[in-house]
PDB file with SEQRES, HELIX, SHEET and CRYST1 records, atoms N, CA, C and O in Angstrom:
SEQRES   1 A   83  UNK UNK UNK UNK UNK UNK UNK UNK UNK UNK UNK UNK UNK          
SEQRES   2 A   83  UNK UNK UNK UNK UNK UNK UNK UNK UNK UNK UNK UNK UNK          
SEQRES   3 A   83  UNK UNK UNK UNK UNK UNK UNK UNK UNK UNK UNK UNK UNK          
SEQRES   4 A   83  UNK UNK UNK UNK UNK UNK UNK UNK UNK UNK UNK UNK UNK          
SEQRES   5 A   83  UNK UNK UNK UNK UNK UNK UNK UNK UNK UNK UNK UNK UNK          
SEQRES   6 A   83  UNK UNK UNK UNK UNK UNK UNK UNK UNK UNK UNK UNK UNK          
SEQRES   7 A   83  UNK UNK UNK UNK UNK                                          
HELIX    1 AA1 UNK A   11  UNK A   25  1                                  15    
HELIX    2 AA2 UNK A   32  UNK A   43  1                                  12    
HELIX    3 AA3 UNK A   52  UNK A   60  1                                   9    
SHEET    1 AA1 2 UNK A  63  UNK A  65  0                                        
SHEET    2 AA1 2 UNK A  71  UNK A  73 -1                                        
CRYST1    1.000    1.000    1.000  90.00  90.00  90.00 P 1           1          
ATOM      1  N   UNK A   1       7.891   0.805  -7.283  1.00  0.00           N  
ATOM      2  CA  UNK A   1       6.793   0.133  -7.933  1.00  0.00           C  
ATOM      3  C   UNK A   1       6.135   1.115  -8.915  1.00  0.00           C  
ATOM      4  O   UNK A   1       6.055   2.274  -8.509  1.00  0.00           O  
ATOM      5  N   UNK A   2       5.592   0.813 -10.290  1.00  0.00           N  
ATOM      6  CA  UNK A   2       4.972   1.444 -11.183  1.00  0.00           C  
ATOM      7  C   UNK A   2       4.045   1.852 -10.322  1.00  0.00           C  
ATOM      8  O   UNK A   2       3.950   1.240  -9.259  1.00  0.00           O  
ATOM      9  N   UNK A   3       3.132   3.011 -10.605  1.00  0.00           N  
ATOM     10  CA  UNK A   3       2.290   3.251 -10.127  1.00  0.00           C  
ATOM     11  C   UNK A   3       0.914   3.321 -11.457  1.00  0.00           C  
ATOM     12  O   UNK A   3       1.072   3.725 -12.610  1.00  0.00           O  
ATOM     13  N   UNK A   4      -0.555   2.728 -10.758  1.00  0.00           N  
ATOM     14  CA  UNK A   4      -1.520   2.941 -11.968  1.00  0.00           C  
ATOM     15  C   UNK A   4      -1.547   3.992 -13.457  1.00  0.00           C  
ATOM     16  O   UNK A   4      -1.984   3.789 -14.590  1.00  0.00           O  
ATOM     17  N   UNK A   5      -0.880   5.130 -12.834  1.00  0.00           N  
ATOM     18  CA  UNK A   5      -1.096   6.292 -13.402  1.00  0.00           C  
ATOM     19  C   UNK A   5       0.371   6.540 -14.285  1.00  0.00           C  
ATOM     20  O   UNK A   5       0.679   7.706 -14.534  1.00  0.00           O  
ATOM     21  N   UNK A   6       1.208   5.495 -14.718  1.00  0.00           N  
ATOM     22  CA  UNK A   6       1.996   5.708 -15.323  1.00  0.00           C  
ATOM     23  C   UNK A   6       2.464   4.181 -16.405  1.00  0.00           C  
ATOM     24  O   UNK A   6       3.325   3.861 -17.224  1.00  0.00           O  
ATOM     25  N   UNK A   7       1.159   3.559 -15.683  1.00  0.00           N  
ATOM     26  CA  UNK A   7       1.100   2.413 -16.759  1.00  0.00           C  
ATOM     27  C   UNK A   7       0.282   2.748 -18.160  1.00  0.00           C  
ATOM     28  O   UNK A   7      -0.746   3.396 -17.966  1.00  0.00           O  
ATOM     29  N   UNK A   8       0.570   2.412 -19.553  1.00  0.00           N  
ATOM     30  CA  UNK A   8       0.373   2.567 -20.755  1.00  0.00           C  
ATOM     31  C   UNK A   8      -1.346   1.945 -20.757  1.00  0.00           C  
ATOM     32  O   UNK A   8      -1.482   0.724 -20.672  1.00  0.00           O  
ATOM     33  N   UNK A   9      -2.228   2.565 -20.826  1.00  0.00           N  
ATOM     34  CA  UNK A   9      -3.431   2.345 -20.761  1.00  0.00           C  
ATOM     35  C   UNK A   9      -3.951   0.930 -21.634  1.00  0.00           C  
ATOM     36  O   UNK A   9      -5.112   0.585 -21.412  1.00  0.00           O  
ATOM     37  N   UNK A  10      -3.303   0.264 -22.418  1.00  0.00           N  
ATOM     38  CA  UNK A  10      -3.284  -0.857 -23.393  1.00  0.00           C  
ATOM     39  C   UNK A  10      -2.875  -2.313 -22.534  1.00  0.00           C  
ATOM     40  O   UNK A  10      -3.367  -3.440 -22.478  1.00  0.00           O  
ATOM     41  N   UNK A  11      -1.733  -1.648 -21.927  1.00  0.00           N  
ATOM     42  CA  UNK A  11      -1.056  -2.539 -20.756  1.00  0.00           C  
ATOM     43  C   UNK A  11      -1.914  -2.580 -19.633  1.00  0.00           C  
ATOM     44  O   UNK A  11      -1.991  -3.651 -19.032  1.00  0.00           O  
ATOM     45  N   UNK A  12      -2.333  -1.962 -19.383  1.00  0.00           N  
ATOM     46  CA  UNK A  12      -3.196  -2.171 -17.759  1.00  0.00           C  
ATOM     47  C   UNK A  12      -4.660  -2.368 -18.594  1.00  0.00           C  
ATOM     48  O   UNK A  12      -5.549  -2.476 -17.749  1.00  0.00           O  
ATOM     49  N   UNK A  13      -5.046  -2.426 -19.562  1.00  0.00           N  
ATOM     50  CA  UNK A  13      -6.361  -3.305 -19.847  1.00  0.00           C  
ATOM     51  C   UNK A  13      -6.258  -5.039 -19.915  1.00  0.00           C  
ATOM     52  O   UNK A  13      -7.102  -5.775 -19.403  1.00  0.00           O  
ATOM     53  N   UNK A  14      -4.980  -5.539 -20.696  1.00  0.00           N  
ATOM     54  CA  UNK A  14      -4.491  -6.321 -21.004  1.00  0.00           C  
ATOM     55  C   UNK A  14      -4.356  -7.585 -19.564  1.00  0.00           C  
ATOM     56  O   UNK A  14      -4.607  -8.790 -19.542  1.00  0.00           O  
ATOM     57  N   UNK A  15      -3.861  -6.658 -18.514  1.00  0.00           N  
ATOM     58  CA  UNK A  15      -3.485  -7.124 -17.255  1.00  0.00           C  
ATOM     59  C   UNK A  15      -4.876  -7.555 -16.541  1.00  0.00           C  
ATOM     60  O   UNK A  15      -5.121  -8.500 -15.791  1.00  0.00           O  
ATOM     61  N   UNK A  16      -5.459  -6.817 -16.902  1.00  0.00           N  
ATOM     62  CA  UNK A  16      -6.898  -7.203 -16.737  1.00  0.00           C  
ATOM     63  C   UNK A  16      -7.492  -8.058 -17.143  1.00  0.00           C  
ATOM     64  O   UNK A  16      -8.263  -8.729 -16.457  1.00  0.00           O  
ATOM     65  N   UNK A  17      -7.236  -8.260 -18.542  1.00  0.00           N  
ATOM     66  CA  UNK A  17      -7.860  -9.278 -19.324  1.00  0.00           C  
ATOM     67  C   UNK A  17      -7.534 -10.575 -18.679  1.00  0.00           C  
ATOM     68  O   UNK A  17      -8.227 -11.362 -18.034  1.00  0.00           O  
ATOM     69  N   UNK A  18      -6.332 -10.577 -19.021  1.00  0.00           N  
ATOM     70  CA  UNK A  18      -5.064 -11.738 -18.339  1.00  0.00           C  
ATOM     71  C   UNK A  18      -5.590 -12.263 -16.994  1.00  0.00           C  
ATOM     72  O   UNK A  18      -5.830 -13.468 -16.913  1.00  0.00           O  
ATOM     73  N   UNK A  19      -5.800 -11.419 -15.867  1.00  0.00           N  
ATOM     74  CA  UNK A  19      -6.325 -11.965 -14.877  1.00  0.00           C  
ATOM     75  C   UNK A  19      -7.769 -12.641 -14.770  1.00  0.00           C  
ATOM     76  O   UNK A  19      -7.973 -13.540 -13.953  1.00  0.00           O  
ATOM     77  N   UNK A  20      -8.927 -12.090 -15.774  1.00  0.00           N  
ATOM     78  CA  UNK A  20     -10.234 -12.636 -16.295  1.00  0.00           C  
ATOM     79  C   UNK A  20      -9.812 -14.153 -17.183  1.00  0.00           C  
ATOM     80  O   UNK A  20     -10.645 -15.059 -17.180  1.00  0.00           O  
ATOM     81  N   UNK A  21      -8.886 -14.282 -17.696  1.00  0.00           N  
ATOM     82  CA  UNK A  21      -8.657 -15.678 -18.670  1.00  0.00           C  
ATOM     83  C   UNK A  21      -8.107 -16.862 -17.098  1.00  0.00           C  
ATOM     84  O   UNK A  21      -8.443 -18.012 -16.815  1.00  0.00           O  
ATOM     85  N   UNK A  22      -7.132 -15.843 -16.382  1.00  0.00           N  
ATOM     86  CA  UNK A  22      -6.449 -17.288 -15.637  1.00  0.00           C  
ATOM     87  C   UNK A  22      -7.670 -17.645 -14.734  1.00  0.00           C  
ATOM     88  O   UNK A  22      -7.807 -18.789 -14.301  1.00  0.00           O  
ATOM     89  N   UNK A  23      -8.842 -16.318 -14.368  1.00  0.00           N  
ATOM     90  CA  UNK A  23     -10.035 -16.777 -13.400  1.00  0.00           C  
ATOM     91  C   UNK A  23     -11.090 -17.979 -14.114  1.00  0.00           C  
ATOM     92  O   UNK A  23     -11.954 -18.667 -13.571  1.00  0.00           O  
ATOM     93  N   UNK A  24     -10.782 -17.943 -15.099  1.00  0.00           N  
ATOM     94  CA  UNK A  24     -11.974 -18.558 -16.666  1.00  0.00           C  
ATOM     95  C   UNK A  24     -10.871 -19.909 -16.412  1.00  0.00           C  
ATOM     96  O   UNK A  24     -11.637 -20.750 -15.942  1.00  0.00           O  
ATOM     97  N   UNK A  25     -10.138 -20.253 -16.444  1.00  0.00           N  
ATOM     98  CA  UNK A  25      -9.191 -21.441 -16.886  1.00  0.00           C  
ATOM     99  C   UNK A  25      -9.427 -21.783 -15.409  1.00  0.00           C  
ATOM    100  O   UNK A  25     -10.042 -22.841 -15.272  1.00  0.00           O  
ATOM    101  N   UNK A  26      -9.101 -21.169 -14.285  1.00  0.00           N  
ATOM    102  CA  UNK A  26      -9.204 -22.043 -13.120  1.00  0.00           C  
ATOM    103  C   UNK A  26     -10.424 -22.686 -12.970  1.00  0.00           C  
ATOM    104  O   UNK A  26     -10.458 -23.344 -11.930  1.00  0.00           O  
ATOM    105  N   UNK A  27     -11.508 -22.736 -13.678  1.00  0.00           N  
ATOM    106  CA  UNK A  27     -12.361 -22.824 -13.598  1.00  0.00           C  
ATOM    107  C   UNK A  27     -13.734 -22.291 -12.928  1.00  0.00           C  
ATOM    108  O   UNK A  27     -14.728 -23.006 -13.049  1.00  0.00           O  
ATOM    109  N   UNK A  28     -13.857 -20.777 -12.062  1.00  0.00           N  
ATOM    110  CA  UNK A  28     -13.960 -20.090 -11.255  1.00  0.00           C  
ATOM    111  C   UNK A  28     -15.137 -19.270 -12.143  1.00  0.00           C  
ATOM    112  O   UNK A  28     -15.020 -18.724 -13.240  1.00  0.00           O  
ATOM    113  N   UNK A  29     -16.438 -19.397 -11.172  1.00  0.00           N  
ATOM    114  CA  UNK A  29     -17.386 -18.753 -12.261  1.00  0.00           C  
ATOM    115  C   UNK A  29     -16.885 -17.049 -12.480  1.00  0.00           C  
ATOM    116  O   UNK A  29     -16.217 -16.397 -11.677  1.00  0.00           O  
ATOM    117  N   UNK A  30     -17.415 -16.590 -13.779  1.00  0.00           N  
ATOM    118  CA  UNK A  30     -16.721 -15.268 -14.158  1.00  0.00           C  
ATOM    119  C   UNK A  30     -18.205 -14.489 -14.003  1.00  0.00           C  
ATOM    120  O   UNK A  30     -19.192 -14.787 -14.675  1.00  0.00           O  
ATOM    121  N   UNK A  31     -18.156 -13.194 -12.751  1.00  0.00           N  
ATOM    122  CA  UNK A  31     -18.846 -12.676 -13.079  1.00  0.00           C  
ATOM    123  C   UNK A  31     -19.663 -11.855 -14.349  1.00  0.00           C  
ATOM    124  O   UNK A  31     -19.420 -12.048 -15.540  1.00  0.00           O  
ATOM    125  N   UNK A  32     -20.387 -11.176 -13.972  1.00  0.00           N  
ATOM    126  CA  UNK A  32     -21.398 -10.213 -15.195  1.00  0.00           C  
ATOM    127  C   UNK A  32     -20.351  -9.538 -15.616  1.00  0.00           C  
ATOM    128  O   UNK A  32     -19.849  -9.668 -16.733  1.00  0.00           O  
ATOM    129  N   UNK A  33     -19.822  -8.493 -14.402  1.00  0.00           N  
ATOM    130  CA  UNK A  33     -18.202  -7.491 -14.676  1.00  0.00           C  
ATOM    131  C   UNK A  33     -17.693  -8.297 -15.523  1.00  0.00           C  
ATOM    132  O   UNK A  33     -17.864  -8.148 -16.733  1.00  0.00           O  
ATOM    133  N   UNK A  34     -16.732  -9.628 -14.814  1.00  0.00           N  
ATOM    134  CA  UNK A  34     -15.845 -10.021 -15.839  1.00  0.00           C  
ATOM    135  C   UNK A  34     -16.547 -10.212 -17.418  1.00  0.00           C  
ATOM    136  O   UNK A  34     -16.047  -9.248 -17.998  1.00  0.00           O  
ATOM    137  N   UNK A  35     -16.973 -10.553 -17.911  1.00  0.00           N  
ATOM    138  CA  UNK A  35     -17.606 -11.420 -18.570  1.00  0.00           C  
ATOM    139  C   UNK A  35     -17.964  -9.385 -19.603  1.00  0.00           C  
ATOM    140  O   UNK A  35     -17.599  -9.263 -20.773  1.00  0.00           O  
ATOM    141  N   UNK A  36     -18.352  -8.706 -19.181  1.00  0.00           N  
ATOM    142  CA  UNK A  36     -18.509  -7.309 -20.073  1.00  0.00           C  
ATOM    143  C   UNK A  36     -17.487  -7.123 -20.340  1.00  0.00           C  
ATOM    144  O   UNK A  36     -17.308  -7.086 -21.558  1.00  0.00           O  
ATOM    145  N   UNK A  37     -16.065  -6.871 -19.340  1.00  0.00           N  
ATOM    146  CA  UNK A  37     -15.051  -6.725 -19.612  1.00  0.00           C  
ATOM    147  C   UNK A  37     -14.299  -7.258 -20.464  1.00  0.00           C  
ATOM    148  O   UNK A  37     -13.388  -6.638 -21.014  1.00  0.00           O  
ATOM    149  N   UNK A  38     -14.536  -8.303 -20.656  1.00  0.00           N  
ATOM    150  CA  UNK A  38     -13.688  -9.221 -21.843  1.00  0.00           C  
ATOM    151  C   UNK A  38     -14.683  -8.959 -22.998  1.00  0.00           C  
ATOM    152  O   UNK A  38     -13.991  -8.864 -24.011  1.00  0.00           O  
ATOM    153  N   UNK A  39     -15.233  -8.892 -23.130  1.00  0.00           N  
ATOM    154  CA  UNK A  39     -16.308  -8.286 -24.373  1.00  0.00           C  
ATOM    155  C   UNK A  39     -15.688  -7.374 -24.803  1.00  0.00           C  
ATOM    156  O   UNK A  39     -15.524  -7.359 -26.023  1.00  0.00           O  
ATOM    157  N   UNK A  40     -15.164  -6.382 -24.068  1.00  0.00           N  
ATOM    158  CA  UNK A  40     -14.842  -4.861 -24.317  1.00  0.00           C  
ATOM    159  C   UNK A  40     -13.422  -5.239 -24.493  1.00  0.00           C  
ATOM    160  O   UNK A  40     -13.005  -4.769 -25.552  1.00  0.00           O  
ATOM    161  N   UNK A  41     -12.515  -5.919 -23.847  1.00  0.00           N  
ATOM    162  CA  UNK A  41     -11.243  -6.150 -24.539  1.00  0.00           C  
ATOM    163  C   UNK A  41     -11.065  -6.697 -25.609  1.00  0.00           C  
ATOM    164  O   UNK A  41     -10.146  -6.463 -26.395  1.00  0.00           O  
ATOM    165  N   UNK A  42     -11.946  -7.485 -25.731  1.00  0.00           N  
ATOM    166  CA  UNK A  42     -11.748  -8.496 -27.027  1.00  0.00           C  
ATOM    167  C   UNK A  42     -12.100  -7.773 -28.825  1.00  0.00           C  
ATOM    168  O   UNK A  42     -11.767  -8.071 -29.972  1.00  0.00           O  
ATOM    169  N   UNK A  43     -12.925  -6.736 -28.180  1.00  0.00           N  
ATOM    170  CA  UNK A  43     -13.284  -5.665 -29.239  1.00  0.00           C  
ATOM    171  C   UNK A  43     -11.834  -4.155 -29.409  1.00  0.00           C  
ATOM    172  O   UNK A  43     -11.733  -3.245 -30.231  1.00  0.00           O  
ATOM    173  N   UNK A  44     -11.130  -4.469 -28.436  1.00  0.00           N  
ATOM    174  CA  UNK A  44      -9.740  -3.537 -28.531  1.00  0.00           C  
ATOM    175  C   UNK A  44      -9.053  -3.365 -29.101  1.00  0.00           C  
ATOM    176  O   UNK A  44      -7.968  -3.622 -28.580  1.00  0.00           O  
ATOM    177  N   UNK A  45      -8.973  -2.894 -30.380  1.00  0.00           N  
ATOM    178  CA  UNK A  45      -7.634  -3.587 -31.233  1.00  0.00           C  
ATOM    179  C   UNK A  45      -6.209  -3.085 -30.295  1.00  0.00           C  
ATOM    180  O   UNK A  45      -5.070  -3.305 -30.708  1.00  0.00           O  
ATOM    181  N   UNK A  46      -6.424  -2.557 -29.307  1.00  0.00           N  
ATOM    182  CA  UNK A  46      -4.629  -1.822 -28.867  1.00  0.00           C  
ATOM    183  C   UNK A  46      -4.386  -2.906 -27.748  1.00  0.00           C  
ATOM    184  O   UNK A  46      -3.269  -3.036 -27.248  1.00  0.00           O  
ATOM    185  N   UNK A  47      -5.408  -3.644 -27.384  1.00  0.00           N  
ATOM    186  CA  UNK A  47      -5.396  -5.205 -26.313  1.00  0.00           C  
ATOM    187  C   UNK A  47      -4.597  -6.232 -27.374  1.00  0.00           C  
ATOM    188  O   UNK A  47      -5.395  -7.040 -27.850  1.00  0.00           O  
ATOM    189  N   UNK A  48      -3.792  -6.336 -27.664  1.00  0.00           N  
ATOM    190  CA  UNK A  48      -3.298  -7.247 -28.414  1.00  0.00           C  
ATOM    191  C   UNK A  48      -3.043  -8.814 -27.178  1.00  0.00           C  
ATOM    192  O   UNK A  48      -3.075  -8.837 -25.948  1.00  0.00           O  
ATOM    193  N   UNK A  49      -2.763 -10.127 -28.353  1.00  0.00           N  
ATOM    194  CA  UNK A  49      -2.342 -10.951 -27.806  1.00  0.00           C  
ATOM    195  C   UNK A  49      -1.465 -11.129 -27.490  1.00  0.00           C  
ATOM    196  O   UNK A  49      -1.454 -12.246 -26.973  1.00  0.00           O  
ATOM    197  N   UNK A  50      -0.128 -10.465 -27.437  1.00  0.00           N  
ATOM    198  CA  UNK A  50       1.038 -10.547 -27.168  1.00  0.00           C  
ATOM    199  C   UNK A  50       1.298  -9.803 -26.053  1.00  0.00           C  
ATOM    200  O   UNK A  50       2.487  -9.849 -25.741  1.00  0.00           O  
ATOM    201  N   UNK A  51       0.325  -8.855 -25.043  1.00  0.00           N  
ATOM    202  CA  UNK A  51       0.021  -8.105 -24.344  1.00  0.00           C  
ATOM    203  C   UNK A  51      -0.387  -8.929 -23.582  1.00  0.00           C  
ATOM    204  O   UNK A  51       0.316  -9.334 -22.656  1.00  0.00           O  
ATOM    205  N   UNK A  52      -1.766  -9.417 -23.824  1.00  0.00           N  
ATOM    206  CA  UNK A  52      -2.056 -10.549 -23.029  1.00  0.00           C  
ATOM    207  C   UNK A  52      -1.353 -11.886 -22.442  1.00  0.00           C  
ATOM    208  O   UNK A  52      -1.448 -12.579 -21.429  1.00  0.00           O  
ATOM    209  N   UNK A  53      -0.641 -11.866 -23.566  1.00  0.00           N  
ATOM    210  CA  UNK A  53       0.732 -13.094 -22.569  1.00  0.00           C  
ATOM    211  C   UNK A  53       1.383 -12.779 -21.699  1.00  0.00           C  
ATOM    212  O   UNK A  53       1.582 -13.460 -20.694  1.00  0.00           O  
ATOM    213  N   UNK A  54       1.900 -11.530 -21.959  1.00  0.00           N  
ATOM    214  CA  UNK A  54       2.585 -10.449 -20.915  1.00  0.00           C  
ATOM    215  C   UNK A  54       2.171 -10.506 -19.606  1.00  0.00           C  
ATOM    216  O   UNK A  54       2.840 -10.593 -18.576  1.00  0.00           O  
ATOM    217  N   UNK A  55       0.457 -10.420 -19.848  1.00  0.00           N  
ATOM    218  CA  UNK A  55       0.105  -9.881 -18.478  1.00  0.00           C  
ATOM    219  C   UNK A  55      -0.167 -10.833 -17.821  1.00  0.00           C  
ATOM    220  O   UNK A  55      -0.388 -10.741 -16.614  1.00  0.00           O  
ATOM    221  N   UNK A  56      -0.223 -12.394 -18.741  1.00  0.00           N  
ATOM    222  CA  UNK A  56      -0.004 -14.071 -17.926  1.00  0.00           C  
ATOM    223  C   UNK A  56       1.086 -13.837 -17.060  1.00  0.00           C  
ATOM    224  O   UNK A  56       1.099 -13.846 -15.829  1.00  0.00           O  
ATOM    225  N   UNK A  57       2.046 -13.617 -17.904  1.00  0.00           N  
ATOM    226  CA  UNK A  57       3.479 -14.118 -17.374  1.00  0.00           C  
ATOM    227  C   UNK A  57       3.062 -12.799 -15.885  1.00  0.00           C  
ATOM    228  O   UNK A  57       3.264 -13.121 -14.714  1.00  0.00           O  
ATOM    229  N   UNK A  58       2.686 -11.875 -16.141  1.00  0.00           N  
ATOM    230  CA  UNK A  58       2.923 -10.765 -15.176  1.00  0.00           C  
ATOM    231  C   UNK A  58       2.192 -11.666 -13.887  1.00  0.00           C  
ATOM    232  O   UNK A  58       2.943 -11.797 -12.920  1.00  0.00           O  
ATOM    233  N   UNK A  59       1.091 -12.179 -13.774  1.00  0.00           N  
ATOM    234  CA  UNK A  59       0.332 -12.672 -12.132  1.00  0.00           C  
ATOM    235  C   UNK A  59       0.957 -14.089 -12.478  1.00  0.00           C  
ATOM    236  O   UNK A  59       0.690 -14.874 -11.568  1.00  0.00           O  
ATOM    237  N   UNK A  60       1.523 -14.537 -13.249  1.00  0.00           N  
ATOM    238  CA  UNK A  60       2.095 -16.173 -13.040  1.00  0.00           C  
ATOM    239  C   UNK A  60       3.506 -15.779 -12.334  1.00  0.00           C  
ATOM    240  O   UNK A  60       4.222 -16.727 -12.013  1.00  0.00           O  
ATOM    241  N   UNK A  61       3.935 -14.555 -12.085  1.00  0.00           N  
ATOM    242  CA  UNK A  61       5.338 -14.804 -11.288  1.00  0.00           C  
ATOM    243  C   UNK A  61       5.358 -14.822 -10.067  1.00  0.00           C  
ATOM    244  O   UNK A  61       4.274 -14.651  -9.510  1.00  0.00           O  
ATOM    245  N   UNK A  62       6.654 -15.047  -9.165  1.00  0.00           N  
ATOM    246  CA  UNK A  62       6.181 -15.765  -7.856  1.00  0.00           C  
ATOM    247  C   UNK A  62       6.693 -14.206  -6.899  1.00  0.00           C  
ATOM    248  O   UNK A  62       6.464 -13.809  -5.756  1.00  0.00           O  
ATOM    249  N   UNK A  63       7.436 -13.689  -8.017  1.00  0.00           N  
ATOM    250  CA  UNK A  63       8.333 -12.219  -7.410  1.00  0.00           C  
ATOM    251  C   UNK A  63       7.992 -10.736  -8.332  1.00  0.00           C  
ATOM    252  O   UNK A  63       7.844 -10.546  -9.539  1.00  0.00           O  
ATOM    253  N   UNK A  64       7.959  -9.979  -7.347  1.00  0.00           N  
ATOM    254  CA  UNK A  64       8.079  -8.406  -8.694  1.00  0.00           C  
ATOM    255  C   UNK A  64       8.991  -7.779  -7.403  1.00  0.00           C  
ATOM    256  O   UNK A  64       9.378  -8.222  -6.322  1.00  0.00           O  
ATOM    257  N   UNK A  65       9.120  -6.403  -8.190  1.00  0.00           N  
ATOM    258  CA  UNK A  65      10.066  -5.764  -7.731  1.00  0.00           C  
ATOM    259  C   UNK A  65       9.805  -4.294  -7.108  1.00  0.00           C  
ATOM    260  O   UNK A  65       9.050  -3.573  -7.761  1.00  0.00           O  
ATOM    261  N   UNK A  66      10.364  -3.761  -5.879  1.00  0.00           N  
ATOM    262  CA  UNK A  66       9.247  -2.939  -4.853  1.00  0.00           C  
ATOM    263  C   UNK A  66      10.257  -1.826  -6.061  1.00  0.00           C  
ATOM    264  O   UNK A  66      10.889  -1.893  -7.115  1.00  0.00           O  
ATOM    265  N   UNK A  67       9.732  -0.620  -4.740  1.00  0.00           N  
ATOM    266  CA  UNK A  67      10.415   0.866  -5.652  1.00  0.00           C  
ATOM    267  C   UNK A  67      11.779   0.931  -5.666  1.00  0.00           C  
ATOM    268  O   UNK A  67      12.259   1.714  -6.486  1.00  0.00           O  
ATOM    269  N   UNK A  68      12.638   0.222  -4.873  1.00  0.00           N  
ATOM    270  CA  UNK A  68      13.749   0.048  -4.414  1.00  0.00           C  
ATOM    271  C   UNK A  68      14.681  -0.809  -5.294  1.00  0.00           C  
ATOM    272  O   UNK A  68      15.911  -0.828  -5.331  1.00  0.00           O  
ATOM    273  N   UNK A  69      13.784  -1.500  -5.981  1.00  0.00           N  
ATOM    274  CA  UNK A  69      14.674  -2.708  -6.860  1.00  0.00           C  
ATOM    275  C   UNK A  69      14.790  -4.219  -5.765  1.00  0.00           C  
ATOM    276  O   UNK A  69      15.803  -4.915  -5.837  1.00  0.00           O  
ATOM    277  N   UNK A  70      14.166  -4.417  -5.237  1.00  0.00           N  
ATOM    278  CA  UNK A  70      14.312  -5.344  -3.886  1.00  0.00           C  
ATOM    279  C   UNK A  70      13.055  -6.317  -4.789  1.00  0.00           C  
ATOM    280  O   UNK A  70      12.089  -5.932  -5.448  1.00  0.00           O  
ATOM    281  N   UNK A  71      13.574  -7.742  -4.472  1.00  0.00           N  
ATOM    282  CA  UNK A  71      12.111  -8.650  -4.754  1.00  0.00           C  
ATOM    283  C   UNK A  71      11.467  -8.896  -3.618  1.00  0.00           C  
ATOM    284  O   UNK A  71      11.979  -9.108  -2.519  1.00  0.00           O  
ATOM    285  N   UNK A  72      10.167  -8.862  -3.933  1.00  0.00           N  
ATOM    286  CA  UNK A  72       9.220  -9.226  -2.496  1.00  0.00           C  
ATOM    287  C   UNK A  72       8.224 -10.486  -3.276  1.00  0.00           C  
ATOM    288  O   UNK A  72       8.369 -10.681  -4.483  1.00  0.00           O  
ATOM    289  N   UNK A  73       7.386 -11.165  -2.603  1.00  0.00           N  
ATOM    290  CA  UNK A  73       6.931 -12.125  -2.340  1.00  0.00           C  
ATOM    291  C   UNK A  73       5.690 -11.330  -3.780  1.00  0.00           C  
ATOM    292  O   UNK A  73       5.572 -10.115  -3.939  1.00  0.00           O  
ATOM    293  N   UNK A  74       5.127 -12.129  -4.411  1.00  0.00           N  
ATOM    294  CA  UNK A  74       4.414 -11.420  -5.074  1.00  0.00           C  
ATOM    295  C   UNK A  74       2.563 -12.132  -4.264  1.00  0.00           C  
ATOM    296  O   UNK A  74       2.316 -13.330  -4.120  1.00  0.00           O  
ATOM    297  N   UNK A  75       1.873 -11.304  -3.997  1.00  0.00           N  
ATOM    298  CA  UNK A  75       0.398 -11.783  -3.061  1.00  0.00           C  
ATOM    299  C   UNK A  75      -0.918 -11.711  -3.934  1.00  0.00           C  
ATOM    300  O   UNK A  75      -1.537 -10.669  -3.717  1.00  0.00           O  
ATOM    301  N   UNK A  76      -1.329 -12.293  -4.582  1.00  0.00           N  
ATOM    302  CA  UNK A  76      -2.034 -11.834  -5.725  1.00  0.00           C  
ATOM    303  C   UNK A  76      -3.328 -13.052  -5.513  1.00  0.00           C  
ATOM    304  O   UNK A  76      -3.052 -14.208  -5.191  1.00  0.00           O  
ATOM    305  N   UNK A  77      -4.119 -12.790  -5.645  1.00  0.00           N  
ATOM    306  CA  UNK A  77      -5.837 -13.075  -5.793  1.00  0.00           C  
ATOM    307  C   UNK A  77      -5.972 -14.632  -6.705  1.00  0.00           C  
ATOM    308  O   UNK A  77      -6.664 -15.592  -6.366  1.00  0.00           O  
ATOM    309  N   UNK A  78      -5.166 -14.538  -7.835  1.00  0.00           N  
ATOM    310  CA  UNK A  78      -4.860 -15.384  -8.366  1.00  0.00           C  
ATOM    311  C   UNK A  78      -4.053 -16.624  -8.518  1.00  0.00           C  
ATOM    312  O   UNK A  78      -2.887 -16.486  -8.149  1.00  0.00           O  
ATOM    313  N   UNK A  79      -4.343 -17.683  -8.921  1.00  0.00           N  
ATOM    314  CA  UNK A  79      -3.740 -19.140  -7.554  1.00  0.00           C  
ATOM    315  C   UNK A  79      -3.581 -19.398  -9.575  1.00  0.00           C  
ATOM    316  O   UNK A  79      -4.359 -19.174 -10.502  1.00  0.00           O  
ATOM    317  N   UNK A  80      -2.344 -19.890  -9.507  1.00  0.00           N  
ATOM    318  CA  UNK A  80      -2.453 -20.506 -10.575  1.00  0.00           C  
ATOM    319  C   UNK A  80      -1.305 -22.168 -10.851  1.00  0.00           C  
ATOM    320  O   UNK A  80      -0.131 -22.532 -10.788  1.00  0.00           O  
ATOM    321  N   UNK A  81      -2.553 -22.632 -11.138  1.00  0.00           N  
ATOM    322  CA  UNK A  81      -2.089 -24.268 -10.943  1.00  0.00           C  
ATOM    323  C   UNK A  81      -1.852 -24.805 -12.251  1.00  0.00           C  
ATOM    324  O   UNK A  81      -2.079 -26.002 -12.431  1.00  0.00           O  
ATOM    325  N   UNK A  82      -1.491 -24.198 -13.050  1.00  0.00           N  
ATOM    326  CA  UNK A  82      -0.557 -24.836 -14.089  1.00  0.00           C  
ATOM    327  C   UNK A  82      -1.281 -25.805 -14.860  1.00  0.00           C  
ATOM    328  O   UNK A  82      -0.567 -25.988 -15.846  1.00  0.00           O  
ATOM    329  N   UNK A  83      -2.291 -26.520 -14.960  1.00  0.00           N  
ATOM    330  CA  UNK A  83      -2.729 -27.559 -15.617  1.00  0.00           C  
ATOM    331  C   UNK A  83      -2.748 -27.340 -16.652  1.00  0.00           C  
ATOM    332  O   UNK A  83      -3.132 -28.190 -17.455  1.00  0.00           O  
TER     333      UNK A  83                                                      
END                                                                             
């Protein structure tokens, strides 16, 4: 598994973002945090949108892959219902 500290600092803001939009679309109030945070991404120029799809597709999958190359179940905070 990647570890925090070797993800591209653009990419792990992005992933962030991504998870603040699918919490905003589920309809799920967005805290103060969230809600600064996307302020501050949205002012990023290295947060691109094509990053941000990325990091959709990244919590919309149902599998990732451990250190081993093995798929495991992916368990994530985020419920996403497709509407």
């Amino acid at each position: 598994m990647i570890t925090r500290e070797k993800l591209d600092p653009s990419w792990h803001k992005a992933r962030v973002a991504a998870r603040i939009w699918l919490k905003a679309k589920q309809g799920r109030p967005l805290s103060a945090r969230d809600k600064r945070l996307a302020r501050v991404f949205a002012d990023d120029p290295a947060v691109e949108d094509r990053l941000i799809e990325q990091g959709v597709a990244y919590w919309r999958a149902p599998w990732m892959l451990d250190s081993h190359g093995q798929r495991i179940r992916r368990v994530c905070n985020v419920v996403d219902n497709r509407n």
